[in-house]
VOBA-592152 format. One record per residue (C-alpha): y, x, z; residue in three letters. Coordinates in steps of 0.5 Angstrom, whole numbers, plus 500, padded with zeros to 3 digits. Each point is the difference from the previous one (the first is absolute). Layout:
N
YXZAla;...
END
This chain:
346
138311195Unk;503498506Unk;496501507Unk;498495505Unk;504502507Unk;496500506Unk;500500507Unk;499506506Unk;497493503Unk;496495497Unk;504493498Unk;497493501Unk;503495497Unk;499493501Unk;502493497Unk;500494503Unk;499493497Unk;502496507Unk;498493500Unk;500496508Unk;491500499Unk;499506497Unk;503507497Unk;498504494Unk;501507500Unk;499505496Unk;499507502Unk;501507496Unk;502506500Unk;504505498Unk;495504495Unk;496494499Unk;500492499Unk;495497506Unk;497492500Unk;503493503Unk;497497506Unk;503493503Unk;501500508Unk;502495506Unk;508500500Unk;499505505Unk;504506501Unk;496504505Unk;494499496Unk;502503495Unk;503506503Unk;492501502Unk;498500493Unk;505505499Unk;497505506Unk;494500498Unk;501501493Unk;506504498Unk;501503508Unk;504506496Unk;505496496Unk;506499500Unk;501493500Unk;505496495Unk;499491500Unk;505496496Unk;500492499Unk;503494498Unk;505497503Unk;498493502Unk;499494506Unk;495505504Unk;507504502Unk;501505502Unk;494502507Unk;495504495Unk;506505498Unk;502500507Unk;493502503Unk;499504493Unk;505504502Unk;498501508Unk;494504497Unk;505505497Unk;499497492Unk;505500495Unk;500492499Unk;505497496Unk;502493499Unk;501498492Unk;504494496Unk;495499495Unk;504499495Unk;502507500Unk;492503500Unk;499502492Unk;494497497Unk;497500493Unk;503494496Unk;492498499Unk;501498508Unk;504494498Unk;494497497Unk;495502505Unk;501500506Unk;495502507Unk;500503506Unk;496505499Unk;505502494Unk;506499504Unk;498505506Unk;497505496Unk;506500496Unk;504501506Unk;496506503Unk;501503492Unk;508499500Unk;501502508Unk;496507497Unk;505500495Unk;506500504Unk;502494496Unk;501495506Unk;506500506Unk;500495506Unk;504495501Unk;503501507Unk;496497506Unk;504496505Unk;500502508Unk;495495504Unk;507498503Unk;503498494Unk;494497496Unk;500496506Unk;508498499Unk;499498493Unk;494496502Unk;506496504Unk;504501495Unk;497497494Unk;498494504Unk;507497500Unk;499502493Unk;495495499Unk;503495506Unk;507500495Unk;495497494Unk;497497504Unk;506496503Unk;503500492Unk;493496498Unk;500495505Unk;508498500Unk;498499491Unk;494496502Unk;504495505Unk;505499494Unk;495500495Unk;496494504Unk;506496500Unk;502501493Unk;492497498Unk;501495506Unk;507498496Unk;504501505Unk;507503499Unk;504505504Unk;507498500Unk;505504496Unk;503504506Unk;494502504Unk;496502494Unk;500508500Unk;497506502Unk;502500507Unk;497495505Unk;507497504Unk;498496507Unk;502494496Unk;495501495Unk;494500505Unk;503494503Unk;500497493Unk;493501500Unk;498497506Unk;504494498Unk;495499494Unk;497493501Unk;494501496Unk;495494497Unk;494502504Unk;499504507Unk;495506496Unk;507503497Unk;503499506Unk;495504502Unk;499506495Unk;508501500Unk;500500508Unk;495506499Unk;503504494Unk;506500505Unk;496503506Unk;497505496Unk;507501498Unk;503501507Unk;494505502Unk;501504493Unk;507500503Unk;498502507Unk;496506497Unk;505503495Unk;505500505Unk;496503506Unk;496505495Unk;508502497Unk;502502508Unk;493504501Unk;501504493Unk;508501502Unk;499502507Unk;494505498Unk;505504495Unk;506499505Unk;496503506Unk;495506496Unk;504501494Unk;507499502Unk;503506497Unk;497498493Unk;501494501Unk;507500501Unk;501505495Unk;498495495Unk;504495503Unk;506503499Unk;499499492Unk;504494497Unk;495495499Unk;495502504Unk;498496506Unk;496499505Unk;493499498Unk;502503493Unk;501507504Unk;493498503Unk;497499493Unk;501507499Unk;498503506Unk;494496499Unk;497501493Unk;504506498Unk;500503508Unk;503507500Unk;505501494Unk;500507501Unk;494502497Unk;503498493Unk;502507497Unk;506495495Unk;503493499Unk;496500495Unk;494501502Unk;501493506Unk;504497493Unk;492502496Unk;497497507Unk;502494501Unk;501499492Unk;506500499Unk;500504494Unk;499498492Unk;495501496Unk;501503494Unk;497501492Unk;501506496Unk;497503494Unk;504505496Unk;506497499Unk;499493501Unk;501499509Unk;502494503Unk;498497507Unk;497494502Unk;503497507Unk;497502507Unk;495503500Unk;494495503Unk;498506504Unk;502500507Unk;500497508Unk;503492497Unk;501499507Unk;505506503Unk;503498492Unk;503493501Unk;502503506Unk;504504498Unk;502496494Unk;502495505Unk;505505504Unk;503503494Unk;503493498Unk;502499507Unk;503507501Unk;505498494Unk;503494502Unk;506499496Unk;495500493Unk;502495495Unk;495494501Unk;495503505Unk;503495506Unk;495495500Unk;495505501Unk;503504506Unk;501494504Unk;494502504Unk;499507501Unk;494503499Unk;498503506Unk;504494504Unk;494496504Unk;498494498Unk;503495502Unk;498493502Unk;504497496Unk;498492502Unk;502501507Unk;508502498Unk;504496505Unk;495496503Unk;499500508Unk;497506504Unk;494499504Unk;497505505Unk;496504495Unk;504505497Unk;496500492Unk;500492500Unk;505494498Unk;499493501Unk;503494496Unk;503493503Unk;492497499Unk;497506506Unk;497503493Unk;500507500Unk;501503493Unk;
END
């Protein structure tokens, strides 16, 4: 019959459910299970609780990775704890918890798997580079942001039934296209009006894209320049692809083989096998999709003279954005802006 190891110290081990009003926890120890108690979202009050009732232990705390970040692991370690940081699709569960499903369950389960040893953290980001990525991702969604209006510009004329001319009609707005739009005589002034404010919309978007790229590069340039232009030695790595990399994978030192950055990133097949039958399925759905695309898209661009790929390698991924609508149009004193012939900035 096997033995239960033990400690010279007594271990605490504790699970935290995190939520933005309240935590559940559950404590237990390494000899015997404990109770749950729900607490205020706040770190100092538990390390009271955990003062004036296990003073002698050695403290290990574990919860799920989530929209609370990462202050309670960073205040946890601060106490001098073993705090971990855990994707919640790698905590082992009981095939029952996919049908019952509590936060009371989830901690206590938590507690009993970081007793076990089964859980492992994922890397907790530096507040410089949790704060970088923040910057980062905001140019993510700026870029969605742009795609979505432009679709909505060309989705509204298509209802108004107005047709784009054949030569203007692609995905890159030309300085003639804007002034195609601005000519649009319209029935009544209410359309007028809600085209004049999608553009608007458009230009500020615009604006912000292009001021946030300059930040995200310069910042890389002047705090990470030796990485930085590592990366962008790389065919088909620019700018702010070598960015991505810096922002969302930070260090890659730290992977010990290409492999592992390949499973980080989910660039790796999932696979199939009992006995003799094995098959893989495609990539994994496992994986950080963002830093993925970009490393897609770098891959083709690395390789221009591939069969078929010319269309998609006029625009390198990590070239910034440009503002397509003003190309060849006259210069103004701002130096993000263009204005067409109407005095209509687009």
């Amino acid at each position: 019959m096997a033995s239960k190891v033990t400690h010279s110290t007594a271990q605490l081990y504790i699970g935290i459910d995190i939520h933005k009003k309240s935590w559940k926890i559950h404590f237990c120890t390494d000899l015997f299970d404990g109770n749950t108690k729900t607490f205020v979202p706040d770190a100092i009050g538990l390390k009271n609780h955990v003062d004036r009732h296990f003073a002698d232990h050695e403290v290990h705390c574990a919860y799920e990775a989530g929209c609370c970040g990462y202050q309670a692991v960073r205040a946890f370690q601060s106490f001098g704890w073993t705090a971990l940081v855990v994707n919640p699709a790698d905590i082992p569960r009981a095939a029952k918890q996919a049908f019952v499903k509590t936060d009371k369950i989830d901690c206590t389960n938590i507690a009993k798997q970081l007793r076990n040893g089964n859980l492992r953290s994922i890397e907790v980001p530096s507040r410089q580079r949790e704060q970088l990525r923040w910057l980062f991702r905001r140019r993510f969604h700026l870029v969605k942001d742009f795609r979505r209006l432009k679709s909505q510009i060309k989705s509204a004329l298509l209802y108004q039934g107005i047709g784009i001319p054949e030569h203007l009609d692609n995905p890159n707005w030309t300085a003639a296209f804007g002034e195609w739009l601005y000519a649009i005589e319209w029935e009544h002034t209410t359309a007028g009006a809600a085209l004049d404010s999608q553009l608007e919309h458009y230009c500020f978007l615009d604006e912000q894209l292009r001021s946030v790229s300059n930040k995200v590069r310069a910042y890389c340039r002047s705090n990470h320049k030796k990485d930085y232009m590592l990366l962008r030695s790389v065919p088909g790595i620019g700018p702010l692809t070598a960015a991505a990399f810096l922002c969302e994978a930070g260090d890659l030192r730290r992977f010990g083989s290409f492999k592992q950055f390949a499973s980080y990133i989910g660039m790796v097949p999932g696979i199939r096998q009992s006995g003799e039958p094995f098959r893989t399925t495609g990539v994994t759905p496992r994986g950080h999709r963002l830093l993925r695309s970009y490393v897609i898209e770098g891959s083709l661009g690395g390789h221009p003279g591939r069969p078929g790929d010319a269309g998609l390698l006029q625009k390198a991924p990590g070239e910034e954005p440009k503002n397509n609508c003003c190309q060849g149009g006259p210069k103004t004193s701002e130096p993000d802006a263009c204005r067409h012939k109407n005095g209509k900035a687009i």
